[in-house]
N, C-alpha and C positions, 0 to 999 in steps of 0.2 A: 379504621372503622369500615366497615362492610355491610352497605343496605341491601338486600333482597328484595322485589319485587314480584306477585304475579299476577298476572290478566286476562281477565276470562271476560273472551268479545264474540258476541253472537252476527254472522254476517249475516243479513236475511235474501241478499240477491243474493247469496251465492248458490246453485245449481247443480254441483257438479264439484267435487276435490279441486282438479284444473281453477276453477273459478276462484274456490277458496286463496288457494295458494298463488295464484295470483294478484290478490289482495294481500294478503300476509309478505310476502317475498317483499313487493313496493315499500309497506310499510316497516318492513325489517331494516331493507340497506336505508332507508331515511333516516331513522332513527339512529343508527351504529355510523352516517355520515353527519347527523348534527346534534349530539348525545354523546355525552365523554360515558358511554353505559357499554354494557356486553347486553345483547338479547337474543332469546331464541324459544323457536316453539317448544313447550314442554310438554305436553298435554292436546288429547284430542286429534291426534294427526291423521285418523280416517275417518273424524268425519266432518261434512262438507259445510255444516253451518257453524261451527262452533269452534274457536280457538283459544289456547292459554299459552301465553309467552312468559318468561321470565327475563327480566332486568335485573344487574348486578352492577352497581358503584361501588368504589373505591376510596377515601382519600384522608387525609389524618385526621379529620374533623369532621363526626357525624352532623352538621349542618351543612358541608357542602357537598357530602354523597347523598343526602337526602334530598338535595335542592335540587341534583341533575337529577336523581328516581324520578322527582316530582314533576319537576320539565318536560322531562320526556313520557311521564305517564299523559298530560297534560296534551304532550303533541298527538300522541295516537289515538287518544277520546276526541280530539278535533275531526278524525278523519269521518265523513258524513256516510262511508259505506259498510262502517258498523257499529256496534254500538256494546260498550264495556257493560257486563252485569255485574262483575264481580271481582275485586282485588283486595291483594294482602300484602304487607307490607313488614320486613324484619328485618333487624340488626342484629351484627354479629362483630 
């Protein structure tokens, strides 16, 4: 089973690209170090307030690739320097 994920998070300090992806970068390797997930930006890469990542698990039982999507969706709406408007969520 193969969940999909994507997340579309509005930074509002962010300034400037630099700023953005400085945010985004931190919250990448966090995730890909405590998240048995794949993620990466997919969407939005020039511009400074807005981003969409995608999440990809793995595993032979869609209740436990959905439990890491959900985990790790979980961690990165924790982070207080942005905030998710918008996610989708698919199996395949």
């Amino acid at each position: 089973m193969i969940v999909y994920a994507e997340c579309t998070f509005f930074i509002p300090m962010a300034g400037s690209l630099k700023e953005k992806r400085s945010v985004l970068k931190r919250m990448l390797d966090r995730t890909k170090n405590g998240y048995n997930v794949s993620i990466a930006e997919v969407d939005h890469q020039n511009l400074w307030q807005k981003a969409t990542v995608a999440l990809v698990a793995t595993a032979s039982i869609r209740d436990a690739a959905e439990g890491e999507i959900r985990n790790a969706i979980r961690f990165l709406e924790s982070n207080p320097e942005w905030e998710m408007i918008d996610y989708t969520l698919d199996y395949y």
